[in-house]
C-alpha positions, 0 to 999 in steps of 0.5 A: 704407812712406810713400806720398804721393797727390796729389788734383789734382781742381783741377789741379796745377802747381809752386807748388801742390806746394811749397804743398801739401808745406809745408802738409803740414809741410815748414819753408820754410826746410828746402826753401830750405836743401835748394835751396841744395845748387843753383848757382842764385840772384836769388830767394827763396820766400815762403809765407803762408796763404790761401783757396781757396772757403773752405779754408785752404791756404798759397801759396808763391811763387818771387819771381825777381829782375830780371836785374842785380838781385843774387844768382846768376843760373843762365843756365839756358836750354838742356838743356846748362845745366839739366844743367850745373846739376843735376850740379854741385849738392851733391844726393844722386846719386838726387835729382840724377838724378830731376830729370835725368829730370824736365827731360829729358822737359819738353825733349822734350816743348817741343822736339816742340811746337815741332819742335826737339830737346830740346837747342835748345829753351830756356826763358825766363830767369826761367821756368828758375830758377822752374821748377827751384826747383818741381822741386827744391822738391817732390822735396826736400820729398817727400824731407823727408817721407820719401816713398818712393811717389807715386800721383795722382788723375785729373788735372783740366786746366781748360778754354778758353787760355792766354796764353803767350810764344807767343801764347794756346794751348788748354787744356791748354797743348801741351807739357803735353799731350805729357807727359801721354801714359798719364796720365788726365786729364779736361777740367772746365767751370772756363775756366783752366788748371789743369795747367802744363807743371812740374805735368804733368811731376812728376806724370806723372813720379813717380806710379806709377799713378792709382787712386783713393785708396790704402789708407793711414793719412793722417798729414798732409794739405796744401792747395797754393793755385793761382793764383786764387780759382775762385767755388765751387771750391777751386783747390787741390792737396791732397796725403795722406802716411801709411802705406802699409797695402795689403800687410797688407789684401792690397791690390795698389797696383802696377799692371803689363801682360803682354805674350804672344805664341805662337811655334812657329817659332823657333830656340831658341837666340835665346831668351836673347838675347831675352830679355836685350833684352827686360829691357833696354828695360824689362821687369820679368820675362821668361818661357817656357812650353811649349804645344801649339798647332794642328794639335798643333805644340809652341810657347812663349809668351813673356810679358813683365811691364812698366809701362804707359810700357814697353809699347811698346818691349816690343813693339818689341823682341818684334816686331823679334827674334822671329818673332812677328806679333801681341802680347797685352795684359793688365792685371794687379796686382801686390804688391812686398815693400819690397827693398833690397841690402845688402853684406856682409864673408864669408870669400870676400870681398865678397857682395851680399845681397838683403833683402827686408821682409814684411808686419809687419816680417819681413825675408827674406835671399837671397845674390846668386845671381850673386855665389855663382856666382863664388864657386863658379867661383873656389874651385873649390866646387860651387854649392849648397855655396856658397848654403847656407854663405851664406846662413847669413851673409845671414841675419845681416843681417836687421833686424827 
């Protein structure tokens, strides 16, 4: 599996990304062929080579035309307009989704700061069509490098203000505050803004966790120049792509929190409806077991398995549904095979079936239990027979 981690010891913001990806050997004319699939005109990217403290890495600038410049303009200010935008693109419906997702949470994050909804917030004109540009950008670079997973280093964010359209603001900007919330950052001694809002929000948006660096075999490594020549610092993003090696070294990258609570007070049948909330807010794997507790009363412990961003709304949920008064938490790691679903053609008509890739290659096939249910129920076959006549043909599609 090819990861990609982000070093952003000097910060990270839109341009850094693209520079970086195209240093890390994605064609500009490939990104800007990739870009194009949006109804968005009036610039053109540039990238040269430059040096940051001595390193070499590549600037990419997004040059946005002066409105009654020529070209398309986008008109993009509002959510309403990014959204129009976005879905009416030529991109693959993942990537048209992840950038929904990205520039939903940067509304929000502009809309909480300035006490407005995320839908009458507004971005500036040319920083709309700059903005999009560097999103889409990174994901279709990430995507050229066939980049399945993001991790990041802790996130440098500079010190002292900003000048926005707002006035001068402090280091880090607020919007880029808010949409580091769970994120580690650090503040270093270099007085300017290393880490925009657009950096704060793709990193925050697509790395699954902050650990120090991955075990990988890096194959490619980029430098993304930042806006200026820091005196004894490289003010670069430096971006590592390779292949993810932590499954055969035993090596856990994901990591998950468990929620538990003890209950020994509550109607049992309300455990599947909980259970059917829980996954609904977000939970990865819901679970029962059966304990002893105080005085000898038999209980359950329910525990939750959910990413960090989820925990609060598990709470929530376990609070509100539950009669449960108090939540604990626990860190844990976790190792995922690569899983995928595939459909297949069988005498019972169409049947999912759940692939799943084990260290050094071997593919693991189950069929869709939900699948084989129905089929059990509408040919009037015993469940069992239809798992183990299936799974004969789920086996088939292994691909080594």
């Amino acid at each position: 599996m090819k990861i990609a981690y982000f070093d952003c010891s000097a910060g990270i913001s839109g341009d850094m990304c693209l520079g970086a990806l195209v240093d890390a050997g994605v064609p500009l004319k490939e990104m800007d062929k990739g870009l194009r699939a949006l109804p968005v005109g009036g610039y053109t990217l540039e990238a040269k080579k430059v040096k940051r403290a001595s390193i070499a890495a590549t600037k990419v600038d997004v040059i946005v035309a002066k409105a009654g410049a020529g070209g398309r303009q986008s008109g993009a200010r509002r959510w309403k307009d990014i959204e129009k935008t976005i879905r009416s693109s030529s991109l693959s419906d993942r990537m048209k989704q992840k950038g929904l997702d990205l520039f939903r949470r940067l509304f929000e994050s502009e809309g909480k700061v300035h006490g407005e909804r995320y839908d009458t917030t507004h971005l500036h004109e040319l920083g709309a069509v700059d903005c999009i540009v560097d999103i889409f950008g990174t994901l279709i670079g990430l995507d050229y490098l066939g980049v399945e997973r993001v991790f990041s280093s802790p996130v440098n964010l500079g010190s002292g203000s900003v000048r926005t359209s707002h006035g001068r603001l402090p280091v880090p900007a607020p919007a880029a505050a808010e949409l580091l919330k769970g994120v580690p950052v650090y503040s270093s001694d270099i007085p300017f803004e290393l880490t925009t809002p657009t950096g704060a929000v793709l990193i925050s948006g697509l790395s699954e966790g902050f650990p120090h660096m991955p075990l990988m075999k890096p194959e490619r490594v980029g430098y993304g120049a930042g806006q200026k020549e820091l005196r004894g610092f490289p003010n670069a993003l430096r971006i590592f792509v390779g292949e993810d090696t932590s499954l055969r070294n035993g090596e856990d990258l994901q990591k998950v929190t468990v929620v538990e609570t003890n209950l020994d007070d509550m109607n049992p049948q309300l455990y599947e409806y909980v259970m059917e909330k829980l996954f609904a807010a977000g939970a990865l794997d819901v679970w029962l077991d059966q304990v002893i507790m105080k005085k000898g009363r038999p209980g359950v412990v329910l525990a939750v398995l959910c990413r960090k961003e989820k925990r609060a709304d598990i709470a929530d949920t376990i609070l509100e549904e539950t009669t449960s008064i108090g939540l604990r938490f626990s860190e844990v790691s976790r190792v995922v095979l690569e899983r995928q679903t595939q459909e297949i053609d069988t005498e019972f008509g169409k049947l999912r079936v759940k692939l799943s890739r084990k260290p050094h290659g071997i593919v693991k096939a189950v069929p869709e239990y939900e699948d084989c249910k129905k089929i059990a129920k509408e040919y009037g076959i015993p469940l069992g027979e239809v798992i183990d006549r299936l799974k004969g043909l789920a086996s088939g599609t292994k691909k080594h």
